[in-house]
N, C-alpha and C positions, 0 to 999 in steps of 0.2 A: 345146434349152436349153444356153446358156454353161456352162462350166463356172470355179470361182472362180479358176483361173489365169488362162483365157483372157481372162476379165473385166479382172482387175488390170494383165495387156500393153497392155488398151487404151487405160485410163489415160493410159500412158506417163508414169511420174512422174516420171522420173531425166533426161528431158530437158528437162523445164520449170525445174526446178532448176538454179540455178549452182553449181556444188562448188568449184570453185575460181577464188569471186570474191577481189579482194585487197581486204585490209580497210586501211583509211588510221586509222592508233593516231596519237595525242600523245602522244609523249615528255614527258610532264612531270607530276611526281608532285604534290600537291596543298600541300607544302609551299613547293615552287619557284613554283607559282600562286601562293601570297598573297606570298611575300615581294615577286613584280613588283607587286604593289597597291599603292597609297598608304596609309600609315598616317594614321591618324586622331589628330588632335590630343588626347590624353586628357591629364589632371592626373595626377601621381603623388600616388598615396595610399597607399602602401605601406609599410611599417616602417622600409626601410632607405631612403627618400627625407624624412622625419621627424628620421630620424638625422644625416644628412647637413646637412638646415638646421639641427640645433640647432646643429651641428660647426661652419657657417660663421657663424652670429649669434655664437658665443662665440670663434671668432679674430675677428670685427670689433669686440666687445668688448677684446680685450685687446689687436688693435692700436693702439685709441684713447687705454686708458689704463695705457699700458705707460711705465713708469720707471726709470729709467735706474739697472741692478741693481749696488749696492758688491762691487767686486772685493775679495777680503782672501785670505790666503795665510799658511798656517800652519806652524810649525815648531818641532821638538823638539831639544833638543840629545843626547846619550846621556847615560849617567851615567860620570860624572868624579869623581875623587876631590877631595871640596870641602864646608866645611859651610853647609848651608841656610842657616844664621843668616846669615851672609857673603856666599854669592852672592846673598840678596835685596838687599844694599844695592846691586849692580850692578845688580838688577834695578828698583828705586826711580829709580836714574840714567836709565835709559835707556828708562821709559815717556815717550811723546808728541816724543821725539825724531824727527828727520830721518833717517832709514838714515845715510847718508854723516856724520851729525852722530855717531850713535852711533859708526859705524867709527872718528871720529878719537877720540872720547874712549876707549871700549879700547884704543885704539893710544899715549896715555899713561899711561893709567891704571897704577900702581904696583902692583894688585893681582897674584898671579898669576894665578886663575882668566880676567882680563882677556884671554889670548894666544888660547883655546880660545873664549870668547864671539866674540873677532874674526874669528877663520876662518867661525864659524860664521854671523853676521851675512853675513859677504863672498858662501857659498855663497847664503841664501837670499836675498841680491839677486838672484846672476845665474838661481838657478830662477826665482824670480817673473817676470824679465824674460821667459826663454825659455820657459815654460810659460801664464803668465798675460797677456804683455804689459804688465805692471804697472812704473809708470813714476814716479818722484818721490812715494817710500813714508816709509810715518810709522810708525813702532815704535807703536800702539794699546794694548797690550795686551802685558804682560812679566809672568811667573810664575816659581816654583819650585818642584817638587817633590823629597820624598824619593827617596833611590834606596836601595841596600843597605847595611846596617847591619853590616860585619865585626866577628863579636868575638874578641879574643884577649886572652891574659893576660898580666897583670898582675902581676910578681912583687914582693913585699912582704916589709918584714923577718918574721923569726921564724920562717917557711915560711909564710907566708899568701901569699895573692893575689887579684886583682881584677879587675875584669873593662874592657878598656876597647873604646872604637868607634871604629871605623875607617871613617868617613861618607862615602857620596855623595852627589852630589845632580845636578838635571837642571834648562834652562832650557827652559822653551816663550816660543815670539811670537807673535802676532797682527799681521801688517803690512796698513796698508790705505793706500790710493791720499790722499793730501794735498787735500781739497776745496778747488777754485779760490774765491781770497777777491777780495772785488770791490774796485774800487780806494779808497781812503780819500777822502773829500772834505776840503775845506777846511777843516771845523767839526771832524773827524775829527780832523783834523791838528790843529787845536790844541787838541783835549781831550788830547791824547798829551804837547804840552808841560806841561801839566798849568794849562792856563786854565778859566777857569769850574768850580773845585773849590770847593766850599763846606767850611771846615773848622767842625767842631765847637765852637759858642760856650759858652765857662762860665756854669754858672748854677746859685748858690747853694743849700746844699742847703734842703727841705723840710721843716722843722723839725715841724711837725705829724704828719708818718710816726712809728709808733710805730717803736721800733725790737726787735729780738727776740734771742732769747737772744746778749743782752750780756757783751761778756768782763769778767771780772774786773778787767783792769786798762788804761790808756786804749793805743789804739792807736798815737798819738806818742808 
């Protein structure tokens, strides 16, 4: 009778086996596999492909009906010593004026606060030019405000006194670009000489109109 070693030599396991067969690996991990795959034509339906179309329908919207936006250019003057009441009459002057129109009238104008409007007109032409591009401007818009109210006194007979103000005051503008006016026609032109004016015909009064609280005594 075998014994259970010599059994297991007979076997011979270790030679039927390959121990060191060489094994053939792919280099290539499963995400490097699909990116070589063709991708498959899908629709995006995602959040941020939703987004995106609304984004492009509303610039093709507003490149369509996009209008040509008023340049305007704004300017404050500081406070000077001057009273409101008076620099608004410069400032009455010189609304819907020409820029260069307003420069030449401060440039004779008799006033004095005239000298300080003019520099200050001069500056924000050439800002506007250099910042805005803004070209053959129209004074829009001309204001005045308050500025500091100094008070000191006032001295009066007997030892009294009083109080008086020592006013400033400030100019803002509004300038905006001069809208291109289309050329006058014919009919144009001679409504300007003043053809085709219908004036005003007399006509008798209406004696039937009652008439209401009557003066006392006749008007001629």
């Amino acid at each position: 009778m075998l014994s259970l070693t010599q059994a297991f030599k007979g076997l011979k396991p270790f030679q039927s086996a390959k121990i060191w067969q060489p094994v053939s690996a792919k280099f290539s991990s499963s995400a490097m596999a699909l990116a070589d795959q063709p991708q498959p034509a899908r629709p995006k339906v995602g959040g941020s492909s939703l987004f995106e179309a609304a984004q492009q329908e509303a610039e093709a919207t507003i490149s369509q009906h996009t209008e040509p936006v008023e340049k305007e250019y704004r300017w404050s003057t500081t406070n000077f010593k001057a009273s409101p009441r008076r620099l608004n009459m410069i400032a009455r002057q010189l609304r819907n004026l020409p820029i260069d129109e307003a420069i030449r009238q401060m440039q004779f104008s008799p006033k004095r606060a005239s000298n300080k409007i003019l520099h200050n007109l001069a500056f924000a032409r050439k800002n506007a030019l250099e910042q805005k591009g803004m070209k053959d401007m129209v004074v829009a818009q001309a204001w005045v405000g308050k500025g500091t109210y100094h008070r000191r006194v006032r001295p009066h007979a007997r030892g009294q006194f009083g109080i008086m103000h020592h006013k400033e005051a400030h100019m803002k503008f509004i300038f905006k670009e001069k809208p291109a006016q289309p050329e006058p026609s014919r009919a144009d032109r001679r409504n300007i000489r003043g053809w085709k004016e219908t004036k005003k015909v007399w006509t008798p009064l209406n004696e039937s109109k009652p008439i209401y609280n009557p003066k006392p005594y006749y008007n001629w």
